[in-house]
N, C-alpha and C positions, 0 to 999 in steps of 0.2 A: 203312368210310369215314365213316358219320355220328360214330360215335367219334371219331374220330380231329379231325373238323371241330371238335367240342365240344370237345375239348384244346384243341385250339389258339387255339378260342374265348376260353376261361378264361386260357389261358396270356397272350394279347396284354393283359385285362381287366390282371394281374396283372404284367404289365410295365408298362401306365401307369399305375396305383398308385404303385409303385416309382419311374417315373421320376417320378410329381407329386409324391410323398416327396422325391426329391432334390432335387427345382427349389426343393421349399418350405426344406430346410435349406439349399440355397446362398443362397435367397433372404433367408432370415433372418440370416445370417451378412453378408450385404454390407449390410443396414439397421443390425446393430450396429455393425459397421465403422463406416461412416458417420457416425453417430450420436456412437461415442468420439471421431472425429477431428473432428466438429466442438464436443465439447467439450473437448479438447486443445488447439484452436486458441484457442478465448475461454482459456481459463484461460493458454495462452501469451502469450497479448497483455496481457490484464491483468495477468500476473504481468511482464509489463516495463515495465506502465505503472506498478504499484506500485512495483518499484525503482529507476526512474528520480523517482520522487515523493517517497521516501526520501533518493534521493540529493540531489536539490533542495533537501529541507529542511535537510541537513546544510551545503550549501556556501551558502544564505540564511545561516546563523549565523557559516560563514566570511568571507564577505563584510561581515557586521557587524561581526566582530572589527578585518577588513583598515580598514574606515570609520573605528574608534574610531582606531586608531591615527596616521591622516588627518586626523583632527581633533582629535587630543592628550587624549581621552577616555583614561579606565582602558577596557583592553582587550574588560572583560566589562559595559559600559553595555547597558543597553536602549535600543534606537530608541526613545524617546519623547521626546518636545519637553518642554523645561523639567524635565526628572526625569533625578536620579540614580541611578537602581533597575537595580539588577547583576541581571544572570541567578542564579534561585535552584534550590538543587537540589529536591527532588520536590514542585516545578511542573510543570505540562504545560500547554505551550503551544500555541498556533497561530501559525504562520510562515509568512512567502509573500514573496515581492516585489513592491514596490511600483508598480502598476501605474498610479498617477495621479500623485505628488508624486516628480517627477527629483530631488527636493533630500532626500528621504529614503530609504535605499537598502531598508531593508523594514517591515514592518507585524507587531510581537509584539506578541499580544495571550493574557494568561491563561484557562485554562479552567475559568470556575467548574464546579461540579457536575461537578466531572470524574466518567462512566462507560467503562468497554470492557465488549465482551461481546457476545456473537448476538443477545441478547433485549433488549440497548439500540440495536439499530442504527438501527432506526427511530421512535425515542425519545430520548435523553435524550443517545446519540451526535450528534444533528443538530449540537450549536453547535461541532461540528469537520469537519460531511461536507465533502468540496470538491465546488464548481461547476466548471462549463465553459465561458470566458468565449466570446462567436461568433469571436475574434481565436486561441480556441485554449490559453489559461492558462488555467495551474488557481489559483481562489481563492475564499477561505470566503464573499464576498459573493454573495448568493442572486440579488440586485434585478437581472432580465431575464438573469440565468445560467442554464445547463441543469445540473441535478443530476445528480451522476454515483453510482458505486457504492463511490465509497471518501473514503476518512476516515484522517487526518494530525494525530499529534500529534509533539511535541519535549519531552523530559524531561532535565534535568542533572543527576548524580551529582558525590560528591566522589571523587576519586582516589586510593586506599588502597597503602598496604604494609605488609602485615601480617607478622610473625613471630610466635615461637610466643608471646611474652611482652607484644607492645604492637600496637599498631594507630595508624598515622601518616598523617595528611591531607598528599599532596601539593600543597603552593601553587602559586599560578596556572596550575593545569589543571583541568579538567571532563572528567566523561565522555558524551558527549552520544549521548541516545538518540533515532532517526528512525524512528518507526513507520509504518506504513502498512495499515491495517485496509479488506476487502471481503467480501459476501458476495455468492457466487453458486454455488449448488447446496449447497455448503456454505463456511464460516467458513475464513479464508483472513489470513496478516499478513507483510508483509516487516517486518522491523526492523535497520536497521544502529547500529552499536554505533561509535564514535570518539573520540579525546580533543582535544579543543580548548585549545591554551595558550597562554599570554603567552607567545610566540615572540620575539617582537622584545624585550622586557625580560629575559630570562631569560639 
């Protein structure tokens, strides 16, 4: 009988063992859990905020085109007062709408010292980060904005057809590029690709 009591002593030691082994892999299993899908969700949100940021910037440029044509400009003008300066190809710009001046429909502005990169983000990437204005827009103006985690540029290509013997600029089109740069865990970019053209002249 004492036998028997010391089995069954050991035996119960050795089933809670076992069950605080399970409880601990169940346990750790629902902290990763958790843990992925709350970094699915940020990287979900961001990754629509990014493309909706992208896309913003593509139809800023369409809406300038629609402007020039409105005001009898060549199609590809720059929003700037008193200047006739066309959109140039590998420029990178900053683009936003204009959120003070109703009489001019957006704000292009070149990027000197143009960088990209992980190791520029928080350096040399700033004179393109966007802010958070309190009314909810995003735009490069820092003054009483809240700094966000991403970063907007705009670059215009020329429009190619290439065969095997020549290579040909198509006129009045561009190919406009809308980036959208974040970092969070790691390095992260939407980019849409479009062609912009003298639609109405063509």
């Amino acid at each position: 009988i004492k036998k028997m009591k010391n089995s069954n002593k050991w035996f119960s030691i050795i089933e809670i063992l076992v069950w605080i082994f399970i409880f601990s892999v169940w346990l750790t299993s629902v902290f990763v859990l958790i843990i992925s899908t709350g970094n699915m969700n940020a990287y979900s949100k961001n990754s629509i905020i990014a493309s909706n940021l992208a896309r913003e910037g593509i139809e800023i440029v369409k809406n300038v085109r629609d402007d020039n044509y409105l005001n009898l400009y060549r199609w590809n003008k720059i929003p700037w007062e008193d200047n006739m300066k066309l959109f140039s190809t590998w420029v990178y710009y900053k683009v936003e709408n204009n959120l003070i001046d109703k009489n001019k429909i957006a704000l292009f502005n070149e990027i000197e010292n143009f960088w990209e990169g992980k190791d520029n983000l928080s350096t040399k990437m700033n004179n393109y980060n966007l802010y958070l204005t309190p009314d909810g827009y995003y735009t490069y103006d820092s003054n009483n904005n809240k700094k966000t985690i991403f970063y907007r540029y705009i670059k215009f290509d020329d429009v190619k057809y290439s065969t095997w013997w020549t290579t040909v600029v198509i006129p009045g089109s561009l190919k406009m590029t809308s980036n959208v740069i974040w970092y969070e865990k790691w390095y992260h970019e939407v980019r849409l690709d479009t062609i912009i053209s003298d639609w109405q002249r063509q």
